[in-house]
mmCIF entry with sequence, helices, sheets and N, C-alpha, C, O atoms, coordinates in Angstrom:
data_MODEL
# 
_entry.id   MODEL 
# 
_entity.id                         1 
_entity.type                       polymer 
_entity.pdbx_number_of_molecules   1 
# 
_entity_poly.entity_id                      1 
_entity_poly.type                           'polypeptide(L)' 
_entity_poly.nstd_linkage                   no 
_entity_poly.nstd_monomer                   no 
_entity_poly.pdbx_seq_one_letter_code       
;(UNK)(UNK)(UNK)(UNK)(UNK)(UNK)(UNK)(UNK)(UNK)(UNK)(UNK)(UNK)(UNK)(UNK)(UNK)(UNK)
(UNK)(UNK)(UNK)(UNK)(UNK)(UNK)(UNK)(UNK)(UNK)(UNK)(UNK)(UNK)(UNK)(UNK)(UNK)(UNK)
(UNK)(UNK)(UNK)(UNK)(UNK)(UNK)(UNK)(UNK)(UNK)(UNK)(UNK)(UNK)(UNK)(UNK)(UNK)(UNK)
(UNK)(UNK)(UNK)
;
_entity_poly.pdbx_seq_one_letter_code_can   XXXXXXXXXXXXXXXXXXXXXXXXXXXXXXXXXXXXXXXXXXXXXXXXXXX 
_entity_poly.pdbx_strand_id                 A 
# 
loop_
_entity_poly_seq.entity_id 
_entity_poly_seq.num 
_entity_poly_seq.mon_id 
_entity_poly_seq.hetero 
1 1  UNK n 
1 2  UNK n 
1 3  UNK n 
1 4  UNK n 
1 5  UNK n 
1 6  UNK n 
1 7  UNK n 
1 8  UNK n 
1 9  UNK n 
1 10 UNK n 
1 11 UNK n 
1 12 UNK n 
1 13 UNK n 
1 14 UNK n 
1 15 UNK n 
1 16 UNK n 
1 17 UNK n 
1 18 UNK n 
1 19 UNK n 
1 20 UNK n 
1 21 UNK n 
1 22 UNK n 
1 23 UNK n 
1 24 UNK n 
1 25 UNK n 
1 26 UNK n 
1 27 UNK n 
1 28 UNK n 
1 29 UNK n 
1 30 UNK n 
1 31 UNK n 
1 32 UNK n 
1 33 UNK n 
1 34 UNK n 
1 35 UNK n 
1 36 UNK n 
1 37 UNK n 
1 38 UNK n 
1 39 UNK n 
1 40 UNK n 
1 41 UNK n 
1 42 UNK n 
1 43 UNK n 
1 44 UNK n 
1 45 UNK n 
1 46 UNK n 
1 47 UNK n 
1 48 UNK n 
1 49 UNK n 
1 50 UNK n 
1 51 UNK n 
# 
_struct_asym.id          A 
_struct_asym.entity_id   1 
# 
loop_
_struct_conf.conf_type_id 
_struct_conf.id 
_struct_conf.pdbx_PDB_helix_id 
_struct_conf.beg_label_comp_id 
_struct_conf.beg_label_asym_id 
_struct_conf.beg_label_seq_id 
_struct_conf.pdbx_beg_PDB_ins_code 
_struct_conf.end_label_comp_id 
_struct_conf.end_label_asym_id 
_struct_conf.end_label_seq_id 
_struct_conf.pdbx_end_PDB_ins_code 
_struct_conf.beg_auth_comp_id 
_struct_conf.beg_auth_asym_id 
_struct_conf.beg_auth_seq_id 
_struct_conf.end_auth_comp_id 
_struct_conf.end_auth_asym_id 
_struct_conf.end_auth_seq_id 
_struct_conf.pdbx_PDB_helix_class 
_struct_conf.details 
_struct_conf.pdbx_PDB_helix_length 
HELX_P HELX_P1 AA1 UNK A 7  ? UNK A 14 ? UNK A 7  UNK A 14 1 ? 8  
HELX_P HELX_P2 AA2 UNK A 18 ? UNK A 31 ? UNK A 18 UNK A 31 1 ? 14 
HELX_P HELX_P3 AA3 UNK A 37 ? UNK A 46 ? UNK A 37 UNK A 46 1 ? 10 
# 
_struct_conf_type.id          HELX_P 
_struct_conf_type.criteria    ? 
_struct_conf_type.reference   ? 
# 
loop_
_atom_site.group_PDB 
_atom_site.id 
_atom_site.type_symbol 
_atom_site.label_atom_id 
_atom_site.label_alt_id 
_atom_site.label_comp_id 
_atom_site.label_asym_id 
_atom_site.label_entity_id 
_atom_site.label_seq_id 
_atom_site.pdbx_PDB_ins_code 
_atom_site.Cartn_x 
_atom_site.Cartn_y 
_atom_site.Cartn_z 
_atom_site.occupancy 
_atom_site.B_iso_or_equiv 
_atom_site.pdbx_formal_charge 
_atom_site.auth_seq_id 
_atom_site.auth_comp_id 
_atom_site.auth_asym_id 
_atom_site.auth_atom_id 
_atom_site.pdbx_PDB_model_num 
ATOM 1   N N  . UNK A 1 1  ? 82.260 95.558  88.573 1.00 0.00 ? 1  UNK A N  1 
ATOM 2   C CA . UNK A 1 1  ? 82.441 94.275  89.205 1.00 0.00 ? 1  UNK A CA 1 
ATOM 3   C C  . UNK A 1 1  ? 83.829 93.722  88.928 1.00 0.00 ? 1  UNK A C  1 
ATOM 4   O O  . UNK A 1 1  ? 84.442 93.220  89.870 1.00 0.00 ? 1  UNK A O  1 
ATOM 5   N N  . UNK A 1 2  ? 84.471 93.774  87.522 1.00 0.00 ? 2  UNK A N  1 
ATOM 6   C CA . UNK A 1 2  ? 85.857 93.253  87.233 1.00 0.00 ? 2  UNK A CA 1 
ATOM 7   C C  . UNK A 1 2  ? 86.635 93.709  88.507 1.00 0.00 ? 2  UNK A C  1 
ATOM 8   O O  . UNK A 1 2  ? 87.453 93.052  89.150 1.00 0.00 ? 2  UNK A O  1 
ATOM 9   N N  . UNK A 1 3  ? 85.986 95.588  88.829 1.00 0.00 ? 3  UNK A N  1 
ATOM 10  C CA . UNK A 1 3  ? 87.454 95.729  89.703 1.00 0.00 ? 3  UNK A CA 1 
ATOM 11  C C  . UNK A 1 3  ? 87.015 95.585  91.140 1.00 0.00 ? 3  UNK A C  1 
ATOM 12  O O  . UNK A 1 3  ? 87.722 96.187  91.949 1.00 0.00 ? 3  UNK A O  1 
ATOM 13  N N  . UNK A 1 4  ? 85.969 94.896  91.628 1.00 0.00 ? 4  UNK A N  1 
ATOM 14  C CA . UNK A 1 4  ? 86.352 94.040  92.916 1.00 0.00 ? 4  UNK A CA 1 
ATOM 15  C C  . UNK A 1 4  ? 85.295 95.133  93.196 1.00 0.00 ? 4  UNK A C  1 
ATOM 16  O O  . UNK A 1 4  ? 85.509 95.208  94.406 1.00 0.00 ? 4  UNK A O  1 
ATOM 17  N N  . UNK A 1 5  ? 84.094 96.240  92.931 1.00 0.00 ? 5  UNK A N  1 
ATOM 18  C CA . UNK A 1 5  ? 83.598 96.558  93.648 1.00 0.00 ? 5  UNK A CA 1 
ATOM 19  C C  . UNK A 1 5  ? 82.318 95.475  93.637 1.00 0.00 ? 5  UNK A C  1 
ATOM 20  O O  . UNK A 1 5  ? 82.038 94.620  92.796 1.00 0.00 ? 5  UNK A O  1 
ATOM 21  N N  . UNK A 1 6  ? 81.596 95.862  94.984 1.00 0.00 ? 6  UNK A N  1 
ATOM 22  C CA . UNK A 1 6  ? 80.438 94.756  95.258 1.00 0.00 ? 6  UNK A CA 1 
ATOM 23  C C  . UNK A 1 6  ? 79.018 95.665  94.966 1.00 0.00 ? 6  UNK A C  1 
ATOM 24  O O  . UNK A 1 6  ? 78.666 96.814  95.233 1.00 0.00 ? 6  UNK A O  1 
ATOM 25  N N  . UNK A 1 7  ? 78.610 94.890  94.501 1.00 0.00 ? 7  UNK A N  1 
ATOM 26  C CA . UNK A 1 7  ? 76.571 95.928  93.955 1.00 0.00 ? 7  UNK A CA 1 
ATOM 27  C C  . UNK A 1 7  ? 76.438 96.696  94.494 1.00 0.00 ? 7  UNK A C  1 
ATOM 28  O O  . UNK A 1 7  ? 75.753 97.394  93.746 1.00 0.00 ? 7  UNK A O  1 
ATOM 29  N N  . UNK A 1 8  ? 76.607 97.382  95.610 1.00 0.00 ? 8  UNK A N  1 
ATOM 30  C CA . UNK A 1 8  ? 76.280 98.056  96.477 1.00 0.00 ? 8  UNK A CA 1 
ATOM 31  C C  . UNK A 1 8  ? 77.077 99.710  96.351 1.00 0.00 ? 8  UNK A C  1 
ATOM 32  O O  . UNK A 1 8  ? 76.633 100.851 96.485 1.00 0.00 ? 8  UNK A O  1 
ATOM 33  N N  . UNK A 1 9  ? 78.172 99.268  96.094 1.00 0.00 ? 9  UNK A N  1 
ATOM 34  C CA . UNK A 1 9  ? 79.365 100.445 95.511 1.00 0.00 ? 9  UNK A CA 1 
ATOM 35  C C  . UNK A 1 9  ? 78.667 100.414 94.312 1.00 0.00 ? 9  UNK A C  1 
ATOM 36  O O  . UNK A 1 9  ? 78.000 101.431 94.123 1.00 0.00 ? 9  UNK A O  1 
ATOM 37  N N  . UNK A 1 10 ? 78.608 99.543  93.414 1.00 0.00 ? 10 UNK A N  1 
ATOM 38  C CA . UNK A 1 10 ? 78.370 99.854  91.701 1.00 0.00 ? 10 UNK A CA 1 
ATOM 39  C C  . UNK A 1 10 ? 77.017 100.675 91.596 1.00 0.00 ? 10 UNK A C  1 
ATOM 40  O O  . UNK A 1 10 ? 76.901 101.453 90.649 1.00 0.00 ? 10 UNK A O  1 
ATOM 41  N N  . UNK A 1 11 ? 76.238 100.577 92.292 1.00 0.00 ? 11 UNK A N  1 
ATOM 42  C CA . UNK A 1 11 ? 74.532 100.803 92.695 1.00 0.00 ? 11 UNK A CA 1 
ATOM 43  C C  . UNK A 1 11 ? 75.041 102.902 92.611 1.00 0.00 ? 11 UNK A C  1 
ATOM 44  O O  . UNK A 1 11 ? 74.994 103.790 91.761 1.00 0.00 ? 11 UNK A O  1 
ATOM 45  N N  . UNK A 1 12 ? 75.398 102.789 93.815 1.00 0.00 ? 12 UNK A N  1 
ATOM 46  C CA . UNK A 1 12 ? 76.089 104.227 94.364 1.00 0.00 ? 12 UNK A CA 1 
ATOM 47  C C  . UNK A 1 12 ? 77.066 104.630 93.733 1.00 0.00 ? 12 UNK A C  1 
ATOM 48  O O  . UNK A 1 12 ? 77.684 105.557 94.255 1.00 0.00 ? 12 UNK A O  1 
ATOM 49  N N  . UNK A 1 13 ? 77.641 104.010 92.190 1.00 0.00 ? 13 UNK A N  1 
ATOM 50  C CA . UNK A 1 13 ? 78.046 104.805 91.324 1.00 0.00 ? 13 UNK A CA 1 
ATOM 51  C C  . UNK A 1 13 ? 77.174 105.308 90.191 1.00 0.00 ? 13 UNK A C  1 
ATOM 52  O O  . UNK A 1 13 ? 77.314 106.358 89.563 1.00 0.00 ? 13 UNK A O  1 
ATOM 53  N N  . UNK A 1 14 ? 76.288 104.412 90.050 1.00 0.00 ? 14 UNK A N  1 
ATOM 54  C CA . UNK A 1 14 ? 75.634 104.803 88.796 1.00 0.00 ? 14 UNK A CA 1 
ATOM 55  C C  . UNK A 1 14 ? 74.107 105.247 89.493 1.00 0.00 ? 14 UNK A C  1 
ATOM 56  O O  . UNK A 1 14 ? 73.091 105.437 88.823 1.00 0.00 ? 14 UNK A O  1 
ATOM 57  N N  . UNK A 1 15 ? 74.191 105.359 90.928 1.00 0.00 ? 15 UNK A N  1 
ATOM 58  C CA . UNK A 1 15 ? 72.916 106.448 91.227 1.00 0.00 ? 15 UNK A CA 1 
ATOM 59  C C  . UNK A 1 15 ? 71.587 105.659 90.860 1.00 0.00 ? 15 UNK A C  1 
ATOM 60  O O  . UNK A 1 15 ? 70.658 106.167 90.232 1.00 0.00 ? 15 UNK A O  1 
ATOM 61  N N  . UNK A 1 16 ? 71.611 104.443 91.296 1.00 0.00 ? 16 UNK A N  1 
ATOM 62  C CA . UNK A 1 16 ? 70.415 103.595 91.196 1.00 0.00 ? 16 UNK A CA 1 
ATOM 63  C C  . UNK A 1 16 ? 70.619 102.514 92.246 1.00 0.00 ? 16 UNK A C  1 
ATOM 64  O O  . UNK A 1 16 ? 71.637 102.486 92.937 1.00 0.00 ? 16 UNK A O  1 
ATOM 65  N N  . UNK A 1 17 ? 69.615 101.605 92.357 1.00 0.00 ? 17 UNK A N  1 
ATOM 66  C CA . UNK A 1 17 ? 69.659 100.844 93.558 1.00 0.00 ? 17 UNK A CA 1 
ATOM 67  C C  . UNK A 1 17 ? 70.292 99.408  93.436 1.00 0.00 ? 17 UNK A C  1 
ATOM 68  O O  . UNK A 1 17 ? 70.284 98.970  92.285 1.00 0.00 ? 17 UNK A O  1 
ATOM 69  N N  . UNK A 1 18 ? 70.905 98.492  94.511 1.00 0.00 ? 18 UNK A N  1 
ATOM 70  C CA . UNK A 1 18 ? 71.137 97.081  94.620 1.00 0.00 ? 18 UNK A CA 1 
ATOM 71  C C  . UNK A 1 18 ? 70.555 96.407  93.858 1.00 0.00 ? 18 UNK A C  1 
ATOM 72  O O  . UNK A 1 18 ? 71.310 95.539  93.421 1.00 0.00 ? 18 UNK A O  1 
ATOM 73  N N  . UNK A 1 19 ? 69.244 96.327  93.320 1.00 0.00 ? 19 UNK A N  1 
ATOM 74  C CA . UNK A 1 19 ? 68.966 95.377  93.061 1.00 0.00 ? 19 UNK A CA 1 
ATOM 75  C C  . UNK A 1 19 ? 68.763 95.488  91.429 1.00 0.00 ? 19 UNK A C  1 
ATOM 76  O O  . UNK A 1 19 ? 68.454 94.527  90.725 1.00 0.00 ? 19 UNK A O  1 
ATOM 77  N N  . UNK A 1 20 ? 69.032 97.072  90.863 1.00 0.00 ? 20 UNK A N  1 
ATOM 78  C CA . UNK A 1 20 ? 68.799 97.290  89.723 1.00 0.00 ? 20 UNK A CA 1 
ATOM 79  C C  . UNK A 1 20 ? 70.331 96.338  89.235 1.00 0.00 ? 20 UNK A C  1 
ATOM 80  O O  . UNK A 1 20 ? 70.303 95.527  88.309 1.00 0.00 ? 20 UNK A O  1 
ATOM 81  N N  . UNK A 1 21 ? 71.392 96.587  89.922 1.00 0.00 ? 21 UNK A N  1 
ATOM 82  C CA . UNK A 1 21 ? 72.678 96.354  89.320 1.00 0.00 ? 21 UNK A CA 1 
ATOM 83  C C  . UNK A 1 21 ? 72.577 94.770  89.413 1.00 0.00 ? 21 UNK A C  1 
ATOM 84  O O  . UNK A 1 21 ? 72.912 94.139  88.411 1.00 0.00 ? 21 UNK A O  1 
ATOM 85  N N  . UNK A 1 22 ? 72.117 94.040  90.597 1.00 0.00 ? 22 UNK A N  1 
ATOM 86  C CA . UNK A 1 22 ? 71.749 92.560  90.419 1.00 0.00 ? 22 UNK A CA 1 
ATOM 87  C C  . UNK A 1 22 ? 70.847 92.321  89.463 1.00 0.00 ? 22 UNK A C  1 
ATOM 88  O O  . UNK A 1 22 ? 71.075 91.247  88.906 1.00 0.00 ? 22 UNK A O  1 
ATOM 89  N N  . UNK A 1 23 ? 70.007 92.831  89.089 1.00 0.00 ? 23 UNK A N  1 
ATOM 90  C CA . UNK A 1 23 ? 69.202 92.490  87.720 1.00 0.00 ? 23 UNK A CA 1 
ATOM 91  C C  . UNK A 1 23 ? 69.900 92.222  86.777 1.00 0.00 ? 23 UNK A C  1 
ATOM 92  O O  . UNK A 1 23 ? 70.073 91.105  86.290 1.00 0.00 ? 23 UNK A O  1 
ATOM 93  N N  . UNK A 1 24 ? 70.346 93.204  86.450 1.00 0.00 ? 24 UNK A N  1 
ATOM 94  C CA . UNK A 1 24 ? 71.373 93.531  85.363 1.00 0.00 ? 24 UNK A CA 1 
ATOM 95  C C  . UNK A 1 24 ? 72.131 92.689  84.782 1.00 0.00 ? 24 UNK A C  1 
ATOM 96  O O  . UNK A 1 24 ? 72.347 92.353  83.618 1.00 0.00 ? 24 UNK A O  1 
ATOM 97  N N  . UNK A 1 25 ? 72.740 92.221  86.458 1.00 0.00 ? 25 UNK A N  1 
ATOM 98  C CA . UNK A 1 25 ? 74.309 90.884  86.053 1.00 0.00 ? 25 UNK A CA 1 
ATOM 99  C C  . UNK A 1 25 ? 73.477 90.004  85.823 1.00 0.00 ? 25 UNK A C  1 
ATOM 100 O O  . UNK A 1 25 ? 73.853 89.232  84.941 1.00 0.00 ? 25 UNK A O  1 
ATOM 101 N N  . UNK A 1 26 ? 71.853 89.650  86.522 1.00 0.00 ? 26 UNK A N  1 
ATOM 102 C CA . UNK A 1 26 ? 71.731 88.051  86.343 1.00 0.00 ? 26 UNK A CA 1 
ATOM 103 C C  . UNK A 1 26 ? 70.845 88.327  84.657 1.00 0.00 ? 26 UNK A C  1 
ATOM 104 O O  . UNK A 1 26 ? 70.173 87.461  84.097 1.00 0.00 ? 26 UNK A O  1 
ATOM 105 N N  . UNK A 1 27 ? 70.984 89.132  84.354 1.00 0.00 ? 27 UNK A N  1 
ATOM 106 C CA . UNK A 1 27 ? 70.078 89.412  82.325 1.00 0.00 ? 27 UNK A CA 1 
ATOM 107 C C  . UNK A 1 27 ? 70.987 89.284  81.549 1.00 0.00 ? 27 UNK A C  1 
ATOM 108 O O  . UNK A 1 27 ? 70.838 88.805  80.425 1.00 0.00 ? 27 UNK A O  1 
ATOM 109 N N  . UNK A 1 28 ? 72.554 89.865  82.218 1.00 0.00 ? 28 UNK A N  1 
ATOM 110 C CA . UNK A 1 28 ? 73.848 89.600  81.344 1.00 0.00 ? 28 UNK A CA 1 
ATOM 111 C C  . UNK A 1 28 ? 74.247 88.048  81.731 1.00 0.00 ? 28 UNK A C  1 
ATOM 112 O O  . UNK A 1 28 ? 74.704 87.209  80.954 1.00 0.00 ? 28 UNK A O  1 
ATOM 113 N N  . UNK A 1 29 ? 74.099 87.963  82.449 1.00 0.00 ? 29 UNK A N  1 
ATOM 114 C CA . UNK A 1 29 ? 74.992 86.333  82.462 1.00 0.00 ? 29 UNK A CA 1 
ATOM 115 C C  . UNK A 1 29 ? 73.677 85.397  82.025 1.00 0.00 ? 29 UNK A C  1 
ATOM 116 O O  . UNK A 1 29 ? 74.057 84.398  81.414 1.00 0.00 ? 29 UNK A O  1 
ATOM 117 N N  . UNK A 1 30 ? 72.618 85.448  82.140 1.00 0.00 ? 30 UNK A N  1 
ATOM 118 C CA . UNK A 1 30 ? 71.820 84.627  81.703 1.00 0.00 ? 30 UNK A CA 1 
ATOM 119 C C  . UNK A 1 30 ? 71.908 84.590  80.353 1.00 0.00 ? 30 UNK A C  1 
ATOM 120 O O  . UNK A 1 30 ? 71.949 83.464  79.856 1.00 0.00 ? 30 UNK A O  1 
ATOM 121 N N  . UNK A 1 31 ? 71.970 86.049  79.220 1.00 0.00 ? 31 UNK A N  1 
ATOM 122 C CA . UNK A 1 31 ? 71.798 86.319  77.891 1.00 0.00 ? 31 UNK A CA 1 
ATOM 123 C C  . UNK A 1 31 ? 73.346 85.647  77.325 1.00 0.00 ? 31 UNK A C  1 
ATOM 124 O O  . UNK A 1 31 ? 73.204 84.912  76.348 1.00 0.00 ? 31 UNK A O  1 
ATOM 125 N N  . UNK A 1 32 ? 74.348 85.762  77.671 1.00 0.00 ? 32 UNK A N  1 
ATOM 126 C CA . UNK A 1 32 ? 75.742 85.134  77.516 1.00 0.00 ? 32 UNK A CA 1 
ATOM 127 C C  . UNK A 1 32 ? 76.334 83.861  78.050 1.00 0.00 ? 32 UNK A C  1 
ATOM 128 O O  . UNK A 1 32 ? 77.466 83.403  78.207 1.00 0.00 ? 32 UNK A O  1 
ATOM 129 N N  . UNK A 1 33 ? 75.090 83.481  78.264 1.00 0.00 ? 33 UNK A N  1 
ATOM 130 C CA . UNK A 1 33 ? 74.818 81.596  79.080 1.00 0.00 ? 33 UNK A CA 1 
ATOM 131 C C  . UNK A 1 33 ? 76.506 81.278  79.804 1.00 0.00 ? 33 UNK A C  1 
ATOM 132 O O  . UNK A 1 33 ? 77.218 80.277  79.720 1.00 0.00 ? 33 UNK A O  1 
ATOM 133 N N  . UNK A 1 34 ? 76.724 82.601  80.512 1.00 0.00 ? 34 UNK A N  1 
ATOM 134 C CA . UNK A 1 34 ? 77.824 82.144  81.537 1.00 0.00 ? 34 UNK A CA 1 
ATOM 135 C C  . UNK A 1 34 ? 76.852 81.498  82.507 1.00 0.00 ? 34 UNK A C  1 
ATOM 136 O O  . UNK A 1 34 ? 75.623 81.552  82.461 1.00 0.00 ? 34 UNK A O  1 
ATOM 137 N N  . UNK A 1 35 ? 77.907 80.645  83.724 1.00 0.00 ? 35 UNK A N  1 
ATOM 138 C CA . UNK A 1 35 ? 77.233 80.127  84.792 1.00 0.00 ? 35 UNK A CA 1 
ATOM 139 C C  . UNK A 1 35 ? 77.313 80.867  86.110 1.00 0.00 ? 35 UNK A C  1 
ATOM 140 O O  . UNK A 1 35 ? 76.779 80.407  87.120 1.00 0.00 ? 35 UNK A O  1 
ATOM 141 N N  . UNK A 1 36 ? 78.010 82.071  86.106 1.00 0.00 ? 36 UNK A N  1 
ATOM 142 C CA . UNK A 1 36 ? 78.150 83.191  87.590 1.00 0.00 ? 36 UNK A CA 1 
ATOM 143 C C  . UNK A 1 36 ? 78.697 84.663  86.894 1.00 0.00 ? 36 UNK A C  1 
ATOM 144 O O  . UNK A 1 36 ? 78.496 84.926  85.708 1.00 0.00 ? 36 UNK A O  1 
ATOM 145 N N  . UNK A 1 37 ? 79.360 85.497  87.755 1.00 0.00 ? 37 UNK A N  1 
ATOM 146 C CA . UNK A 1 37 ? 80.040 86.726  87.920 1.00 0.00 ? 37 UNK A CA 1 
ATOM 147 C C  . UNK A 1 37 ? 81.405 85.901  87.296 1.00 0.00 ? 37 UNK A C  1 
ATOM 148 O O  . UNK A 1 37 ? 82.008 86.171  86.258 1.00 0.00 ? 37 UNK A O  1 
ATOM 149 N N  . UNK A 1 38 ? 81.654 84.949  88.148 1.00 0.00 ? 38 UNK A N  1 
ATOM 150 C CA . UNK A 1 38 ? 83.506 84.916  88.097 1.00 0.00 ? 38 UNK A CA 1 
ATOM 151 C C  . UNK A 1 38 ? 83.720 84.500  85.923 1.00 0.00 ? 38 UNK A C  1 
ATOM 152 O O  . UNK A 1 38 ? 84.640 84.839  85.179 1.00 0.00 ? 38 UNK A O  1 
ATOM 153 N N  . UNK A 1 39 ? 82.456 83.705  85.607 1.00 0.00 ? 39 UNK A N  1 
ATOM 154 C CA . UNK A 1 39 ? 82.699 83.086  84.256 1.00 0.00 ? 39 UNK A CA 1 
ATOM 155 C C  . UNK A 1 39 ? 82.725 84.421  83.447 1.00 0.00 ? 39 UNK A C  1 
ATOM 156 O O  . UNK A 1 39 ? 83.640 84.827  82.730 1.00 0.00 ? 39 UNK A O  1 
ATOM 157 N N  . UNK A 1 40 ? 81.259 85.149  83.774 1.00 0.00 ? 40 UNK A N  1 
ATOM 158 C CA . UNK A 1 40 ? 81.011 86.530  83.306 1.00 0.00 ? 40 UNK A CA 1 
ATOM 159 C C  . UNK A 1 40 ? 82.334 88.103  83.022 1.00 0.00 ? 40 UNK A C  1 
ATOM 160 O O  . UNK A 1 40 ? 82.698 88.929  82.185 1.00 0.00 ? 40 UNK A O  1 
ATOM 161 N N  . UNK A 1 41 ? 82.554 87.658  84.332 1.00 0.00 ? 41 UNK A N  1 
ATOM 162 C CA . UNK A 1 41 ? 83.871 88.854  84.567 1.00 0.00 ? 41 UNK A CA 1 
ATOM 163 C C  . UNK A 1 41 ? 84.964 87.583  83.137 1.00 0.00 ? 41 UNK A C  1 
ATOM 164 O O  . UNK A 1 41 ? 84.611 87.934  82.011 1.00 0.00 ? 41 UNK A O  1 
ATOM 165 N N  . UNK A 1 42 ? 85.711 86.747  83.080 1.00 0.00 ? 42 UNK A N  1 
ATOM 166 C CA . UNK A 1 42 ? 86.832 86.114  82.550 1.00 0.00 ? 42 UNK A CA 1 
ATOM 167 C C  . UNK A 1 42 ? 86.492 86.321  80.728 1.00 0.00 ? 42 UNK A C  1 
ATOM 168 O O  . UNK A 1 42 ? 87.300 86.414  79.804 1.00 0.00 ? 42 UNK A O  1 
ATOM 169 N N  . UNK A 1 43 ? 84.764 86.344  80.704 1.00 0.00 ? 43 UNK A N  1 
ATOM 170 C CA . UNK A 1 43 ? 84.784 86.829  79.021 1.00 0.00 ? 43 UNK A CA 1 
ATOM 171 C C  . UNK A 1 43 ? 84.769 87.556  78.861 1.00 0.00 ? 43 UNK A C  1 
ATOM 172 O O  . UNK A 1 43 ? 85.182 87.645  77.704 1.00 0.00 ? 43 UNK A O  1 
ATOM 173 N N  . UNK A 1 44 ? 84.470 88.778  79.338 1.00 0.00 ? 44 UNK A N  1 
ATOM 174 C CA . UNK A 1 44 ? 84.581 90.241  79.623 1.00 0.00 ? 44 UNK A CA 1 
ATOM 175 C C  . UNK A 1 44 ? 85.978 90.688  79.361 1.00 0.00 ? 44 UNK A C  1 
ATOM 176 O O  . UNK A 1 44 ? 86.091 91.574  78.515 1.00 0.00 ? 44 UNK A O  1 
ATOM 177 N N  . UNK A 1 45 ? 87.109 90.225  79.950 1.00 0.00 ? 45 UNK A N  1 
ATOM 178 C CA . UNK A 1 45 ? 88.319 90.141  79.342 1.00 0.00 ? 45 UNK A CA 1 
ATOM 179 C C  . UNK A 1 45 ? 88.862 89.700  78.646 1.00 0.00 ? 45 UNK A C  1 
ATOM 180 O O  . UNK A 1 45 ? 89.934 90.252  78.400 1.00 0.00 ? 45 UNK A O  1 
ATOM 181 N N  . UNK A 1 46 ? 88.558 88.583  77.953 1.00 0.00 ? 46 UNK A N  1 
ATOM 182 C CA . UNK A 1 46 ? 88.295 87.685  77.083 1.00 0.00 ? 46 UNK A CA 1 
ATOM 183 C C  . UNK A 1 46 ? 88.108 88.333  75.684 1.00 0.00 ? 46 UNK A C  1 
ATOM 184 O O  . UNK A 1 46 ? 88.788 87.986  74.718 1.00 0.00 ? 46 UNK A O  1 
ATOM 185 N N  . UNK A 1 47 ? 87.171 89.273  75.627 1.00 0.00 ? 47 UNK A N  1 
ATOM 186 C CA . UNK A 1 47 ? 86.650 89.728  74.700 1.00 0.00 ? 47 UNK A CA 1 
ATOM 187 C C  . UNK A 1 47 ? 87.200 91.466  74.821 1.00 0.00 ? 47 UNK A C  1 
ATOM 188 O O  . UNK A 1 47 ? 86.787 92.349  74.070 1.00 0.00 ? 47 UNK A O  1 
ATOM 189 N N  . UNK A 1 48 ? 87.931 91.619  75.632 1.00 0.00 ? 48 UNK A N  1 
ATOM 190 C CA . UNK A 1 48 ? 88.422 92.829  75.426 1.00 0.00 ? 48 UNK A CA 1 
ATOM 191 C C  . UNK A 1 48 ? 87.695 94.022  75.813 1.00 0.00 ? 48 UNK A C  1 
ATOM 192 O O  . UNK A 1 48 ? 87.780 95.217  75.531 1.00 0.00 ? 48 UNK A O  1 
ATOM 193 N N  . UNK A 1 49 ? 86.771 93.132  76.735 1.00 0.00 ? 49 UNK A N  1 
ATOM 194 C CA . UNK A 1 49 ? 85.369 94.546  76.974 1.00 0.00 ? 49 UNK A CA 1 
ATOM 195 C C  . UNK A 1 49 ? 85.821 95.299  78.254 1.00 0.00 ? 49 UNK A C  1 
ATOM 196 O O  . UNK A 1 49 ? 85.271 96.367  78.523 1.00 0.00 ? 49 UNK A O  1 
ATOM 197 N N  . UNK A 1 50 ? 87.031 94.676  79.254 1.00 0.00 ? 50 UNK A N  1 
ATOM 198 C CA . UNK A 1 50 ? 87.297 95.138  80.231 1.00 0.00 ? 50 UNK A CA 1 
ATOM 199 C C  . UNK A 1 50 ? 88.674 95.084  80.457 1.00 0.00 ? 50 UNK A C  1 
ATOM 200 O O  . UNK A 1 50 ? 89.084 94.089  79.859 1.00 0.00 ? 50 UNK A O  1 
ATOM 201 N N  . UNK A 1 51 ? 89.792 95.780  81.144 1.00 0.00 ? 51 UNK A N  1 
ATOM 202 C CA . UNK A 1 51 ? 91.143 95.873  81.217 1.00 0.00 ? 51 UNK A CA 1 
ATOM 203 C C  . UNK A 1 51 ? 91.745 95.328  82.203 1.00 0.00 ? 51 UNK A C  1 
ATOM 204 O O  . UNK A 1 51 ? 92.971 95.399  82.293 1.00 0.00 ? 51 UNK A O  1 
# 
Protein backbone atom coordinates (compact mmCIF):
# COMPACT_ATOMS: atom_id res chain seq x y z
CA UNK A 1 0.00 0.00 0.00
CA UNK A 2 2.98 2.62 0.91
CA UNK A 3 3.89 2.13 -2.80
CA UNK A 4 0.58 3.22 -4.29
CA UNK A 5 -0.57 -0.32 -5.09
CA UNK A 6 -4.49 -0.69 -4.50
CA UNK A 7 -5.92 -4.22 -2.63
CA UNK A 8 -6.51 -5.63 -5.57
CA UNK A 9 -2.73 -5.65 -6.92
CA UNK A 10 -1.61 -6.42 -3.18
CA UNK A 11 -4.38 -9.41 -3.10
CA UNK A 12 -2.62 -10.77 -6.56
CA UNK A 13 0.67 -10.45 -5.00
CA UNK A 14 0.38 -12.36 -2.09
CA UNK A 15 -2.08 -14.95 -3.90
CA UNK A 16 -5.13 -14.36 -1.72
CA UNK A 17 -8.23 -12.38 -2.15
CA UNK A 18 -9.53 -8.42 -1.83
CA UNK A 19 -10.98 -8.73 0.98
CA UNK A 20 -8.37 -10.81 2.91
CA UNK A 21 -5.89 -7.72 2.33
CA UNK A 22 -8.90 -5.24 3.47
CA UNK A 23 -9.22 -7.22 6.59
CA UNK A 24 -5.94 -7.01 7.31
CA UNK A 25 -5.50 -3.03 6.93
CA UNK A 26 -8.77 -2.46 8.87
CA UNK A 27 -7.09 -5.16 12.12
CA UNK A 28 -3.84 -3.08 11.54
CA UNK A 29 -5.18 0.30 11.71
CA UNK A 30 -7.76 -0.52 14.20
CA UNK A 31 -4.90 -2.41 16.58
CA UNK A 32 -2.50 0.92 16.06
CA UNK A 33 -5.64 3.27 16.70
CA UNK A 34 -4.64 5.13 13.39
CA UNK A 35 -7.78 6.80 11.84
CA UNK A 36 -7.25 5.48 7.83
CA UNK A 37 -4.47 4.03 5.31
CA UNK A 38 -3.00 7.62 4.79
CA UNK A 39 -2.31 7.91 9.05
CA UNK A 40 -1.36 4.08 8.85
CA UNK A 41 1.02 4.31 5.78
CA UNK A 42 2.91 7.94 7.66
CA UNK A 43 3.75 5.56 10.94
CA UNK A 44 4.87 2.93 8.97
CA UNK A 45 7.57 5.32 7.95
CA UNK A 46 7.65 6.82 10.93
CA UNK A 47 8.76 3.86 12.53
CA UNK A 48 11.04 2.73 9.92
CA UNK A 49 8.87 -0.26 8.92
CA UNK A 50 8.70 1.01 5.31
CA UNK A 51 11.17 3.03 2.84
Amino acid sequence: MAEGLTSQEVADKLFTSKRTVETHRQNIISKTQMKNTAALIRFAVSEGLVG
